[in-house]
C-alpha positions, 0 to 999 in steps of 0.5 A, a space after each residue: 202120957 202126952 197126947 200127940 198133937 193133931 194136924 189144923 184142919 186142912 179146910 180153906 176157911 179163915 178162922 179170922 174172917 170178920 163178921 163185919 168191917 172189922 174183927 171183935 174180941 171181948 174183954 172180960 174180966 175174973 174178979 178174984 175172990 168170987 171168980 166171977 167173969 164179966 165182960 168189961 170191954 170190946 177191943 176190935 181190929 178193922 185190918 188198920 186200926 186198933 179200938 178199945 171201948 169200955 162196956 157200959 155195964 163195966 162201971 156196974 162190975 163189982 170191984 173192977 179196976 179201969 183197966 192199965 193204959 185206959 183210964 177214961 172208961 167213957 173215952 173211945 181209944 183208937 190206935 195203929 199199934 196193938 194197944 200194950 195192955 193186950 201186945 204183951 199178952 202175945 209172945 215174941 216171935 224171937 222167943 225159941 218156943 213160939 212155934 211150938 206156940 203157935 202151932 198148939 193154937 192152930 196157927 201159922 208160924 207168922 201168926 201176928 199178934 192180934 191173931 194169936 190173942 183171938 185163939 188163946 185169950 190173951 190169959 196170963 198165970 195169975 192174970 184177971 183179964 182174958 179176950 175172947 173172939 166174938 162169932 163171925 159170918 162166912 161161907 160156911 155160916 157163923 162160926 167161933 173157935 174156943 178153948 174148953 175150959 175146967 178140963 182138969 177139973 175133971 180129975 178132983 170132981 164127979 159131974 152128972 152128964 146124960 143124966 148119970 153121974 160121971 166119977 172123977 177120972 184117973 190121970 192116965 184114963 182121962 189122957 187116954 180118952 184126950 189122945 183119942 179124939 180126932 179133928 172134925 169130931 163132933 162134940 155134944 154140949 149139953 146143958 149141966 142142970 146140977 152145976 151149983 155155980 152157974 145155971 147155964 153152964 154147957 158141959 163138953 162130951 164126947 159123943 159117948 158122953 164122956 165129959 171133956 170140959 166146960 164151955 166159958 160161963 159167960 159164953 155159954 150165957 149168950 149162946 144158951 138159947 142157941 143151944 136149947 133150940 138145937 142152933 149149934 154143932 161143935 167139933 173138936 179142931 186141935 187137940 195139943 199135948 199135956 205141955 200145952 196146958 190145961 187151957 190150951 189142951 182142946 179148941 173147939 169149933 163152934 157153928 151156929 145156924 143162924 141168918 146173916 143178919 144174927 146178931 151176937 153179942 147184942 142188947 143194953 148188955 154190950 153197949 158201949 159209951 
């Protein structure tokens, strides 16, 4: 049973508004045997011009591979263009599904490149690399919109959420339960003490804590105290049918109350060369 595809929230705010001069989307990279995710590097647009810089960090990454088209991992790359590592990682406007596409990611019809890689991650069938938008500041405070992530997984495991364990579900209760969320719903993500992957992995319920999906690993690291503190909400802002794809099913909406001056992604972790 697909799911009916919800109306974008009809509020005025851009979800691309910079926190800044200019907008940031990490690169991770998944290595493929441990599945293990790190962020490598930092691609950035300021309305003129593209720049990609590697992480410091990155030459640490076990395994990892200097990426195509970027072979100076200490070279600041500055572009007009839309560097072609991460153009071809956005569709075709002359492809007959884009639409489709881009209305399953929230966006308008003449969504550019650069914003259809903010929302979907730039991910590839097979591919190591995916981008995700860092927050950014703006009328309504910090703000992040992401793709819950492991959703399938939900029908081949059982997860202990609220303290009680949750069986596995059956297909057709797990698109029911999809089909009813509504855009503006509030989310709770709360902390999953008996993940045996990773020790701060956030878990995505529905108020009645029913478990929807995983917040990305390495995200929830960063944001993890802001959760323990209470920091941040999270709605539910496009629900997309079965078509879309697993990783495409649900974005969500994050807010942060954190002062202007917070500062995401920050620390010797997010240096660059």
């Amino acid at each position: 049973m697909a799911t009916a595809t919800l109306p974008r929230d009809s509020g005025t705010e851009s979800p691309l508004v910079p926190s800044g001069p200019s907008q940031r989307l990490v690169v991770t990279w998944q290595h493929p045997d441990s599945r293990d995710v790190s962020p490598v590097g930092l691609l950035s647009f300021d309305g003129t011009t593209y720049v990609f810089e590697y992480l410091k960090t990155a030459t640490q990454v076990d395994g990892f591979p200097l990426l195509l088209g970027f072979p100076d991992v200490e070279r600041t790359y500055r572009s007009e263009d839309l560097f072609p590592l991460f153009a071809q990682r956005a569709m075709d406007p002359r492809r007959p599904d884009f639409q489709r596409y881009v209305e399953d990611l929230g966006l308008s019809e003449d969504a550019t490149p650069w914003e259809q890689l903010s929302r979907s991650g730039g991910t590839r069938q097979g591919d190591t690399l995916q981008l995700f938008p860092a927050p950014r500041y703006g009328p309504s405070g910090w703000v992040c919109y992401i793709l819950v992530h492991g959703m399938r997984y939900l029908l081949e495991k059982s997860v202990v959420v609220n303290g009680e364990d949750h069986e596995k579900y059956e297909a057709d209760e797990f698109e029911r339960i999809i089909s009813e969320l509504r855009v503006g719903e509030a989310l709770v993500v709360e902390h999953e003490t008996t993940n045996r992957v990773s020790s701060h992995a956030l878990i995505a319920t529905t108020t009645s804590h029913l478990p929807l999906g995983w917040i990305p690993d390495w995200f929830a690291g960063e944001v993890f105290d802001l959760q323990a503190q209470s920091a941040l909400e999270f709605f539910v802002d496009r629900v997309n049918p079965a078509e879309a794809g697993w990783h495409m099913r649900l974005v969500a909406k994050m807010q942060a109350d954190c002062p202007a001056d917070h500062k995401f992604f920050a620390g010797p972790r997010w240096e660059t060369f």
